[in-house]
C-alpha positions as CSV (number, residue, x, y, z in Angstrom):
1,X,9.5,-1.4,12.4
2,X,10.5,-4.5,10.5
3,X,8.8,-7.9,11.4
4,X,12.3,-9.2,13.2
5,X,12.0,-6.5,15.2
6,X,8.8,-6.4,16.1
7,X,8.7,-9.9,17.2
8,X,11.9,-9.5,19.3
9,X,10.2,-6.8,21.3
10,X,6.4,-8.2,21.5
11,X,8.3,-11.5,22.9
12,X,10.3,-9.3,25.6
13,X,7.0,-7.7,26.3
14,X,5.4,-10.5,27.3
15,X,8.7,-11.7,29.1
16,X,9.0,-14.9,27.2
17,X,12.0,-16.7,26.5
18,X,12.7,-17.7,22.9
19,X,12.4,-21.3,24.1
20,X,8.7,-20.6,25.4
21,X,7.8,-18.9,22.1
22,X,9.0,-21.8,20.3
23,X,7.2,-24.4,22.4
24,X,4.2,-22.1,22.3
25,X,4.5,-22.0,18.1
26,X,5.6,-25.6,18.4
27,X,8.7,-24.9,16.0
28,X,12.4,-25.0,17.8
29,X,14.4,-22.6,19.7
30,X,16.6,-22.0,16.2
31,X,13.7,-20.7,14.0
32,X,12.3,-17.9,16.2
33,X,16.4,-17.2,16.5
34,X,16.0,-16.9,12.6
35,X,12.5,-14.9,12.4
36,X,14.3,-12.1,14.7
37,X,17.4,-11.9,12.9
38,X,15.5,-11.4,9.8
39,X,16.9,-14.6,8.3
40,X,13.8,-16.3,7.3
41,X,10.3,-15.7,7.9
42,X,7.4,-18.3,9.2
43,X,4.8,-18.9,7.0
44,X,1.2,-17.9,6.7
45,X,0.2,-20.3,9.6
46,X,2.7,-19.2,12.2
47,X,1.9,-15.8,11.3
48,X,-1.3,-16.3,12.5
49,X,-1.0,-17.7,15.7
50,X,2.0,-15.2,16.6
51,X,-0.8,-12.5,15.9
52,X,-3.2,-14.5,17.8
53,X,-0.9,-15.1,20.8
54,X,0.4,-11.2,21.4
55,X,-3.3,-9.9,20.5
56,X,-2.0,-8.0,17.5
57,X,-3.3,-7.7,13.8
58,X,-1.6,-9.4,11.3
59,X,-1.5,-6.1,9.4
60,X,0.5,-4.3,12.3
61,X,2.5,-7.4,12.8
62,X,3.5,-7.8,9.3
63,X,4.0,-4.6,7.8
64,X,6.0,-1.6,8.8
65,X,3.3,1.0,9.5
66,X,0.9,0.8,12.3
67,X,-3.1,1.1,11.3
68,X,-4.1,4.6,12.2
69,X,-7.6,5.3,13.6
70,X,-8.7,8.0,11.4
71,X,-10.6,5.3,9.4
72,X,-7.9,5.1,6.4
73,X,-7.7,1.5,5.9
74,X,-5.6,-0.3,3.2
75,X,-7.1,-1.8,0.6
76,X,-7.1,-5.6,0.1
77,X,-4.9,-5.1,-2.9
78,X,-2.0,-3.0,-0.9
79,X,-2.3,-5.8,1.7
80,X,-1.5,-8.3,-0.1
81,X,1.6,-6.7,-2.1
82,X,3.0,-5.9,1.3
83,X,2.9,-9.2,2.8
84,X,3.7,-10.6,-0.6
85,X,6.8,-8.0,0.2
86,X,7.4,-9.4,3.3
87,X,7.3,-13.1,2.8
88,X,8.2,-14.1,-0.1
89,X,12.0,-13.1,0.3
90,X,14.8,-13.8,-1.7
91,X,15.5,-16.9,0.2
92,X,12.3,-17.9,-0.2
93,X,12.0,-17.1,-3.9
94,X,15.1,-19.2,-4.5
95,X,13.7,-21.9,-3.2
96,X,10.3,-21.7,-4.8
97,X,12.8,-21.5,-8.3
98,X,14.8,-24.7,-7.1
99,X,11.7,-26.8,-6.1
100,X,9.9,-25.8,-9.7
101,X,13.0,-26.6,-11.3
102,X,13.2,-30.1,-9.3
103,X,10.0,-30.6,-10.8
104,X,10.1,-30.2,-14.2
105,X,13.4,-32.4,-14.3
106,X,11.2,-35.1,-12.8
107,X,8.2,-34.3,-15.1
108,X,10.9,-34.7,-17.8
109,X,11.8,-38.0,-16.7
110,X,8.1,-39.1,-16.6
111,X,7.6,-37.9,-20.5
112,X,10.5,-39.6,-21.6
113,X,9.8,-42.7,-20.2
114,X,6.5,-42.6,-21.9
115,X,8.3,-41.9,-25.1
116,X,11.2,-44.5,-24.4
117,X,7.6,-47.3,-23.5
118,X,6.2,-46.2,-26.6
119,X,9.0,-46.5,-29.3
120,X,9.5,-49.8,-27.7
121,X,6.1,-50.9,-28.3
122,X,5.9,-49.7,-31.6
123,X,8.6,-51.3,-32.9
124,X,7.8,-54.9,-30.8
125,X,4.0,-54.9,-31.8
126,X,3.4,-52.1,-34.1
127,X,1.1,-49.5,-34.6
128,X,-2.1,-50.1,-32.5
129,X,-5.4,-50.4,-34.9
């Protein structure tokens, strides 16, 4: 089961209301609408305390399969590519490229103003000696 799902059904469970799940998470009404949709997921943090809240392990919470008791646990490496899998989404990837991209126009701007300062005090007081 999908984590949308999952959380949709551990909420009814417990009988709570998305507004009491939100105050609980202290996030808004709208965002667990979103989580259980599928169309965003909360981050690391949120994950936690969700797991926290309906007494559940993040790795049954998170990924699709449900641990299995005959001792056959993932290893930390397969962990990490499924919730890698999980949360960093499309969505989320496109706004991890339009925040780096926001960046480097600004680090631009930075270096170009040096260059711009520079030229200028070259040609006012020449080459430093």
């Amino acid at each position: 089961m999908e984590f949308h799902n999952k959380l949709y059904h551990l909420r009814k469970q417990k009988g709570l209301s998305q507004e009491e799940l939100a105050n609980r998470l202290n996030v808004s009404r709208q965002t667990i609408s979103k989580w259980e949709v599928g169309d965003s997921t909360p981050d690391m943090e949120k994950l936690i305390a969700i797991s926290d809240m309906f007494q559940i392990s993040l790795d049954e919470l998170v990924m699709d399969k449900v641990q299995t008791q005959t001792g056959e646990t993932p290893s930390k490496a397969e962990i990490v590519n499924e919730l890698k899998e999980k949360v960093l989404t499309d969505e989320n990837k496109k706004k991890a490229k339009k925040v780096l991209k926001i960046a480097a126009i600004i680090l631009g701007v930075i270096v170009l103003i040096d260059v711009i300062s520079m030229i200028v005090y070259v040609s006012l007081y020449g080459f430093p000696q």
